[in-house]
C-alpha positions in Angstrom: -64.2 -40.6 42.3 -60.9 -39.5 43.7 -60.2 -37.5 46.8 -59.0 -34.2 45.4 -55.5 -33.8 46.2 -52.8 -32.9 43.8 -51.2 -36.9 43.4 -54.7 -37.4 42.0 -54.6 -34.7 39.5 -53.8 -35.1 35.7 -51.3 -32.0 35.7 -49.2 -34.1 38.2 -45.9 -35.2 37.6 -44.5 -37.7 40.0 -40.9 -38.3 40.7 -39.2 -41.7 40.8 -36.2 -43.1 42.5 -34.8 -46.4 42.0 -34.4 -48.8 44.8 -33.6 -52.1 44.3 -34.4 -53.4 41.1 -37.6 -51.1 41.1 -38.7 -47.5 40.8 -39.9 -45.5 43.8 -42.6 -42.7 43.9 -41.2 -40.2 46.1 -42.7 -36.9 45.1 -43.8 -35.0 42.4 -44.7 -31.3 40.8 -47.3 -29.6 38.7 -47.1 -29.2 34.9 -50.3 -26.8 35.0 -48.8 -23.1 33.8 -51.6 -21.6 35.0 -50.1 -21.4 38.4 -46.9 -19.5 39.7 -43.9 -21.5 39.8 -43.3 -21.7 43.3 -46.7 -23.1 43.8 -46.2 -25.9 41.1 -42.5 -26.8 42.4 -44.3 -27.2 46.2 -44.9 -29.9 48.1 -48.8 -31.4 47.3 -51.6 -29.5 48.3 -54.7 -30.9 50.1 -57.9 -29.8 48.4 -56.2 -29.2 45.3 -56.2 -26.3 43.4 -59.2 -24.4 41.2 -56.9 -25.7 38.3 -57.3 -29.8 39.7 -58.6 -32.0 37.1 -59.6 -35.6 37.1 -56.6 -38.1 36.8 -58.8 -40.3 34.8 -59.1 -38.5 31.5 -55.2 -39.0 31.3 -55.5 -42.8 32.1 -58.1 -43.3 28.9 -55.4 -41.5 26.8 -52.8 -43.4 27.4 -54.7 -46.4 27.2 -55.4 -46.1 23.9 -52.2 -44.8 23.1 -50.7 -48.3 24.7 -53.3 -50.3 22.4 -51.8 -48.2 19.1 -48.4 -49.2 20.1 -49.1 -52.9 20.7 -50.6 -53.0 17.4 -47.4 -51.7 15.6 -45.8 -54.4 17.6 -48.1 -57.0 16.3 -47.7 -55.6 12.6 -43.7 -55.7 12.9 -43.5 -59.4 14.9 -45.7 -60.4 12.0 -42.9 -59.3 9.4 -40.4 -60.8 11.4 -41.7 -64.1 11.0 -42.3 -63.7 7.7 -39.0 -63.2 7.5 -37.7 -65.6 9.9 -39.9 -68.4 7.7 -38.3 -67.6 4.7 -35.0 -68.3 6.3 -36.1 -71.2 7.5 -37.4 -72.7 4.1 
């Protein structure tokens, strides 16, 4: 179980910077609509909000939507060396 807190919710959107040669979380905002703008544009809240849901439920989504995608890529690296073969023969 996560602490509640708003980096832990599935409405948050983190922001990234780029330092180095990688990406940096440095803050984020809510996507929830329920809530007033200037409380979604805010710094995070402690404790959440009576809109905070589990982050998890997002995770198992795009789990499965990273499995989907791999299996496209498996499909179309298949075709290309069918193809690739052929050219070889």
């Amino acid at each position: 179980m996560y602490d509640i807190d708003c980096r832990n919710c599935i409405y948050y959107m983190p922001h990234y910077i780029l330092s180095g040669f990688q990406y940096r979380a440095i803050d984020g905002h809510c996507l929830n609509t329920n809530l007033p703008f200037r409380t979604r544009h805010r710094l995070c809240l402690k404790g959440g909000c009576s809109f905070w849901e589990e982050k998890q439920k997002d995770i198992v989504s795009e789990a499965k939507s990273i499995k989907e995608i791999i299996s496209l890529m498996q499909v179309r690296l298949d075709e290309l060396l069918s193809i690739l073969q052929n050219y070889i023969d």
